[in-house]
C-alpha positions in Angstrom: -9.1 28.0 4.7 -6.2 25.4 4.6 -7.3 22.0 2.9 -5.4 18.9 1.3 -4.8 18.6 -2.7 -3.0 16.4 -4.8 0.2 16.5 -6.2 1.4 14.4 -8.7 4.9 14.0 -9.1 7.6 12.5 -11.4 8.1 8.7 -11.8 9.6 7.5 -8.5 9.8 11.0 -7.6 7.6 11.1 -4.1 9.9 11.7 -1.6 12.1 13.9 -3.4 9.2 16.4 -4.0 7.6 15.6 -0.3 11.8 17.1 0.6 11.1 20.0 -1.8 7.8 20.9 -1.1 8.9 21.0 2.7 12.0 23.0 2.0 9.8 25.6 0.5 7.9 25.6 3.8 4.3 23.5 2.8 2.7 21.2 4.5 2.6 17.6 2.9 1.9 13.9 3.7 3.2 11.1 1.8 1.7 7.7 3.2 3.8 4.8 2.5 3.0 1.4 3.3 5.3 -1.8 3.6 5.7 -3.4 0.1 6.6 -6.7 -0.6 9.0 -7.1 -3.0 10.9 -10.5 -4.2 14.3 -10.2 -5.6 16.5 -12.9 -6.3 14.4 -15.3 -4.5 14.6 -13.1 -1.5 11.6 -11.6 -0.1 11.4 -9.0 1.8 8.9 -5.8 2.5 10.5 -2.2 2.0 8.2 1.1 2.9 6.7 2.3 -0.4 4.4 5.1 -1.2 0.4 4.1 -0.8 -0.2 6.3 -3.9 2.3 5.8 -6.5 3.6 8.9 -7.8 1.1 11.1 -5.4 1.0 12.8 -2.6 -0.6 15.5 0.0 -0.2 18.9 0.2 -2.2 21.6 2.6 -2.9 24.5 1.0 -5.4 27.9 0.8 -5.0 28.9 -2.4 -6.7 32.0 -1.6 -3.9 32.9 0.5 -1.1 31.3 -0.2 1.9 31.0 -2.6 0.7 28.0 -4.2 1.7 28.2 -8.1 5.5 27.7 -7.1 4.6 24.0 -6.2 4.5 23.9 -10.5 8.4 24.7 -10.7 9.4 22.5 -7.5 11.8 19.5 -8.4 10.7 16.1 -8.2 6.5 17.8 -8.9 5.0 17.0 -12.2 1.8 19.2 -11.5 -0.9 19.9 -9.2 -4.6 17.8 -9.7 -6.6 21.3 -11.1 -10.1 21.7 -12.2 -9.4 24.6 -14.5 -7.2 27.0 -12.6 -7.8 26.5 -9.5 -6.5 23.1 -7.5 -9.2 20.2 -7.2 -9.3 19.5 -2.7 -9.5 16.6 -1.6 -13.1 15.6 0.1 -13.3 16.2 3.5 -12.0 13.0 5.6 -9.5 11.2 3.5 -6.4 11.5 4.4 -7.7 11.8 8.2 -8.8 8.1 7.5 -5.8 7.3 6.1 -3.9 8.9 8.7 -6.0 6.6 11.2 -4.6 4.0 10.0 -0.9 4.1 10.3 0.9 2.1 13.0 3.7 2.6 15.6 6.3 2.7 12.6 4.3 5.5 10.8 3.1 3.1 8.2 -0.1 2.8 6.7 -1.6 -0.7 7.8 -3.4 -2.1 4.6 -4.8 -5.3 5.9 -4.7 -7.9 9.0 -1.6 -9.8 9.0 -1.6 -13.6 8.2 -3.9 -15.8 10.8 -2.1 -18.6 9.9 2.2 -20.0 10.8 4.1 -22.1 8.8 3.4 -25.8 9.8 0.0 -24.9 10.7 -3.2 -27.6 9.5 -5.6 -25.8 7.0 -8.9 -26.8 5.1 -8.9 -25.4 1.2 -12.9 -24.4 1.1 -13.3 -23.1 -2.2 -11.8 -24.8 -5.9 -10.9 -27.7 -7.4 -9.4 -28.5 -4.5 -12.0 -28.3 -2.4 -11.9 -30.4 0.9 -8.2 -31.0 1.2 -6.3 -30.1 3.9 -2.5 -30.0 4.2 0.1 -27.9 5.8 0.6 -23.9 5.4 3.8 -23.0 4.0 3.9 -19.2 3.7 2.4 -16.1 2.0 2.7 -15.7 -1.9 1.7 -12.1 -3.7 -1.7 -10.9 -4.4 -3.4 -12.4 -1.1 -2.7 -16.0 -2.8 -0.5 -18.7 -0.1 1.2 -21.7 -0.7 -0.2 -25.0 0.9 1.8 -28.2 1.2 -0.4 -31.2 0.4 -0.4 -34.9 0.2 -1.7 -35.8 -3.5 -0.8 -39.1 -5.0 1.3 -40.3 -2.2 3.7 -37.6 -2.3 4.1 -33.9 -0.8 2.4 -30.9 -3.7 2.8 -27.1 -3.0 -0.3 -25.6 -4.2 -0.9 -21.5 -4.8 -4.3 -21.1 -3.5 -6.3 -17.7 -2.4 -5.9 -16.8 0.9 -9.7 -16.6 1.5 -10.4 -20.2 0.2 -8.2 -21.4 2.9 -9.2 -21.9 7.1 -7.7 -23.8 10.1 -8.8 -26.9 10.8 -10.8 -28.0 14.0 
């Protein structure tokens, strides 16, 4: 019976194993997700893999040619208890699967409620009760809020859950 196990490959070596793998005529899924990624004060979001240096292969190892996946470019080795390859429970990558969009990538979380210019309430923090203006998303669910503190404009990094719109 054909089920899913993990393959971990070499550093920054996903897709070039996924291509192998492939090639040698397995079945495999590598979810990716959009990344953001700053670079020279440039953001931007670039498809990345949702499991860093992982991914997805079907196999029945009581049927099929599986050790080859060990001597495939781009594959470190295959997640084992013992000799035999550790499956993956029943329903993961299904749910993960569920939860890609129209572009084939995995949707991690509800985009931002909130545009630039927009009035919002910090609710949690030292800086609790002010409200200025939303400026834009930061990294690690943390936005930047413009507000008006000693007479003059402030950008604040705040959490994205202490924020909310104002009524």
């Amino acid at each position: 019976m054909k089920r899913w196990y993990v393959v971990h490959t070499q550093p920054q070596a996903e897709r070039r194993a996924h291509a192998n793998l492939v090639r040698q005529g397995f079945e495999t899924y590598l979810p990716c997700y959009l990344k953001r990624r700053s670079h020279a004060r440039k953001i931007e979001r670039v498809p990345a893999p949702l499991f860093p240096r992982y991914l997805f292969v079907g196999i029945d190892p009581q049927t099929m040619r599986w050790r080859s996946i060990y001597s495939t470019f781009g594959v470190s080795h295959l997640i084992s208890n013992g000799d035999m390859p550790a499956p993956v429970p029943e329903g993961v990558v299904e749910a993960i699967r569920a939860r890609h969009g129209h572009d084939g990538l995995v949707r991690l979380d509800d985009p931002i409620p909130f545009k630039k210019g927009d009035r919002v309430e910090i609710t949690q923090g030292s800086l609790r009760d002010l409200s200025g203006l939303f400026q834009c998303e930061s990294d690690d669910d943390r936005v930047f809020v413009l507000l008006e503190l000693m007479g003059r404009p402030v950008r604040v990094r705040v959490p994205l859950a202490a924020i909310r719109a104002c009524a």
